[in-house]
C-alpha positions as CSV (number, residue, x, y, z in Angstrom):
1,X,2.7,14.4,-17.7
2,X,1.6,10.8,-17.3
3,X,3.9,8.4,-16.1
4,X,3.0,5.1,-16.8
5,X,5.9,2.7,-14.7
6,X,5.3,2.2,-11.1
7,X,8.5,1.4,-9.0
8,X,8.9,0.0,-5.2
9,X,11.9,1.5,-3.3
10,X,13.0,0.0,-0.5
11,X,13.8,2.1,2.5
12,X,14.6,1.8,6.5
13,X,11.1,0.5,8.1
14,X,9.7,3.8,10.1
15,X,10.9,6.3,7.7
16,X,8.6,5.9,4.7
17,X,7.0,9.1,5.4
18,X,10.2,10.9,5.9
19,X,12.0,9.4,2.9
20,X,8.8,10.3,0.9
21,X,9.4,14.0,2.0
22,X,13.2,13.8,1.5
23,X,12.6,12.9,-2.7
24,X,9.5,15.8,-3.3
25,X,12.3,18.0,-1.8
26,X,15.5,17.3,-3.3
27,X,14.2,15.4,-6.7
28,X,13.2,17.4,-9.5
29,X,9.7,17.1,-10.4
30,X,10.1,16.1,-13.8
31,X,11.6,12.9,-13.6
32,X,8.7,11.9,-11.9
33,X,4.9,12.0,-11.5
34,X,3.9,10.9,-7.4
35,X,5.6,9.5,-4.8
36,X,4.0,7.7,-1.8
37,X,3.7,5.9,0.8
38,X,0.7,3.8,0.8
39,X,-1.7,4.1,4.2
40,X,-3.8,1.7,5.6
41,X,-6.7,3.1,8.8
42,X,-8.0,1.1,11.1
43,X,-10.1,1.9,14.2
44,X,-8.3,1.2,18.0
45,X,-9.6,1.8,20.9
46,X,-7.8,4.3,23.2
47,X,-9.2,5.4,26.7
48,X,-12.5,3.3,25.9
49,X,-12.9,5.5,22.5
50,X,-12.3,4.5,19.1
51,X,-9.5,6.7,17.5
52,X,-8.4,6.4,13.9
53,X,-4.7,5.2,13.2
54,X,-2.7,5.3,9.9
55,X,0.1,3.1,9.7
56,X,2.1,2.5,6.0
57,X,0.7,-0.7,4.2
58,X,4.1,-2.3,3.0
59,X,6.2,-1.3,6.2
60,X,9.9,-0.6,4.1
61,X,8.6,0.6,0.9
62,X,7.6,3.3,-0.7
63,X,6.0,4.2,-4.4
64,X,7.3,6.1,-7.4
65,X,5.5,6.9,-10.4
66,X,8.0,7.5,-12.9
67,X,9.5,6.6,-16.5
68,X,13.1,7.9,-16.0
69,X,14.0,5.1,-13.1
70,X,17.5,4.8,-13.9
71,X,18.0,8.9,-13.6
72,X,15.8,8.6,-10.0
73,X,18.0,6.0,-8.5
74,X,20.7,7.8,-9.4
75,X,19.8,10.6,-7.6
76,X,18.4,9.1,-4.3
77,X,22.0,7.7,-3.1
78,X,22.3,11.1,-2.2
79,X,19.2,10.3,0.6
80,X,19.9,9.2,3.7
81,X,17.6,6.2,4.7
82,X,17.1,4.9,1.2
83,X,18.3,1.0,0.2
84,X,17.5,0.1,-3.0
85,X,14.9,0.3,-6.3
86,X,13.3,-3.4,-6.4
87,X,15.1,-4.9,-9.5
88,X,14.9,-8.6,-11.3
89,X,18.5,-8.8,-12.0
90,X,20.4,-6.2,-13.4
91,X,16.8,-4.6,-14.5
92,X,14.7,-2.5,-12.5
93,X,11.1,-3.9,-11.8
94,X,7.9,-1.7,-12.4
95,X,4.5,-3.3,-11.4
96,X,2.5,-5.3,-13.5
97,X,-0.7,-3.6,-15.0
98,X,-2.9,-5.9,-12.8
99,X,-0.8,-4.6,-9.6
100,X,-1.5,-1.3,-10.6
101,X,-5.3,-1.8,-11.0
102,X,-5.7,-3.8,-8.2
103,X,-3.6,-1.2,-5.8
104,X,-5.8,1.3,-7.7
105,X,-9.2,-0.2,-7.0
106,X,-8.2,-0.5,-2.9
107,X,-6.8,3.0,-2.1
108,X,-8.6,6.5,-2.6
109,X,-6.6,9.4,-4.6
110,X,-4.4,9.5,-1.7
111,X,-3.3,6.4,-2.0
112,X,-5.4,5.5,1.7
113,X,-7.3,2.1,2.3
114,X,-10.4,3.2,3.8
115,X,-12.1,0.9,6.2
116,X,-14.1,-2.0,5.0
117,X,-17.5,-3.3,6.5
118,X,-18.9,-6.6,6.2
119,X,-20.8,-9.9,8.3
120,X,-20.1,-13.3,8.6
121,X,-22.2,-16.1,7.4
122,X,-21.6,-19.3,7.7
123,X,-17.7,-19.6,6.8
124,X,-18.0,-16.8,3.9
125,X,-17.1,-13.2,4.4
126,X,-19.8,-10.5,2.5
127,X,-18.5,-7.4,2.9
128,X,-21.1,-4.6,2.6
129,X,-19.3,-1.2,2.1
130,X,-15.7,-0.1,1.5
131,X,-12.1,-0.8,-0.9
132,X,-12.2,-4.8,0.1
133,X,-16.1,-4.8,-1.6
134,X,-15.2,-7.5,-4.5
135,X,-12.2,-8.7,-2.8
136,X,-14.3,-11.5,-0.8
137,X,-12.4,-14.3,-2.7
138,X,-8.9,-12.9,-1.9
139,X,-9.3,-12.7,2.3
140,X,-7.5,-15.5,3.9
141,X,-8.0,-14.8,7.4
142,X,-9.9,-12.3,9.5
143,X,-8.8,-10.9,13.0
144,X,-12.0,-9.3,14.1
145,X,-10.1,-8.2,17.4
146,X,-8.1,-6.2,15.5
147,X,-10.6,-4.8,12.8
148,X,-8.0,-6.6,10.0
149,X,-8.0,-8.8,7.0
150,X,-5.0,-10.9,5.6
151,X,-5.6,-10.3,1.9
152,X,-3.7,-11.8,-0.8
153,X,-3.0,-9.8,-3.3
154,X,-0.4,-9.5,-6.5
155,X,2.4,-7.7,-6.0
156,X,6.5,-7.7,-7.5
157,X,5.2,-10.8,-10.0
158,X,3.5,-13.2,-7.2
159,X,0.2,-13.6,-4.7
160,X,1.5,-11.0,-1.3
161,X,-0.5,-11.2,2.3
162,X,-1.4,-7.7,3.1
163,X,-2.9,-6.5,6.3
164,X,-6.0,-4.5,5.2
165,X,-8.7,-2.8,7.9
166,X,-11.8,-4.6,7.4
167,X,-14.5,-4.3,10.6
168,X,-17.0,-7.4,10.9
169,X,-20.4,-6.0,12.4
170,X,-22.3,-9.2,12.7
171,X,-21.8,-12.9,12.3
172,X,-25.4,-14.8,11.2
């Protein structure tokens, strides 16, 4: 099976996970090929320790991998929590290739953003190790109190700010 269409469904904020679970259960495995929710980890500190957090990176939405959309949507009105499939019009929306790629190139097979590593120079970000390694040119802002980048990004047809984890270890 390879399913080529990448859809965004829409769903109550906090139950990506559960939603997620909800489809593998009660859809039938052959109308479609994954379904996730896309992570993001970043470092916080806790009791004076670093601890490791996930938390979804589009809070409301969740990924399916499929080529039968119309015979998916059909069947999640029968899931609690659910809203909508993204559509333009009448027509539902799959990503573009170069959303796909660039989603691709940032998560592992797990569909996980790692955390990034990098050093300030000047007023240019390098970043040394890690998904955002390339992506120099697409961070907007960095909160290095919170270990994030704002990184725009293509996503449903236009540029999108995403929160990615990217930890700055020196400024020169």
């Amino acid at each position: 099976m390879q399913q080529t269409n990448w859809y965004v469904i829409q769903v109550l904020t906090g139950s990506e996970e559960t939603l997620c679970r909800d489809i593998k259960r009660l859809l039938d495995g052959e109308l479609y090929e994954h379904c996730f929710v896309p992570m993001a980890c970043r470092p916080h500190r806790k009791d004076g320790r670093f601890i490791t957090l996930s938390y979804p990176l589009f809070p409301g939405y969740l990924f399916i991998v499929t080529d039968r959309i119309d015979e998916v949507s059909a069947a999640l009105w029968t899931i609690a929590k659910f809203k909508r499939v993204l559509r333009t019009g009448a027509a539902f929306t799959p990503l573009e290739i170069e959303e796909v790629d660039a989603f691709r190139s940032l998560t592992d097979e797990a569909f996980n953003v790692a955390l990034s590593k990098g050093y300030i120079a000047g007023d240019r970000i390098f970043v040394t190790e890690g998904p955002l390694q390339g992506y120099e040119g697409h961070i907007r802002k960095v909160d290095r109190h919170k270990r994030m980048a704002i990184v725009e990004l293509p996503f449903m047809g236009g540029p999108r700010q995403v929160r990615l984890p990217l930890e700055i270890v020196e400024k020169r």
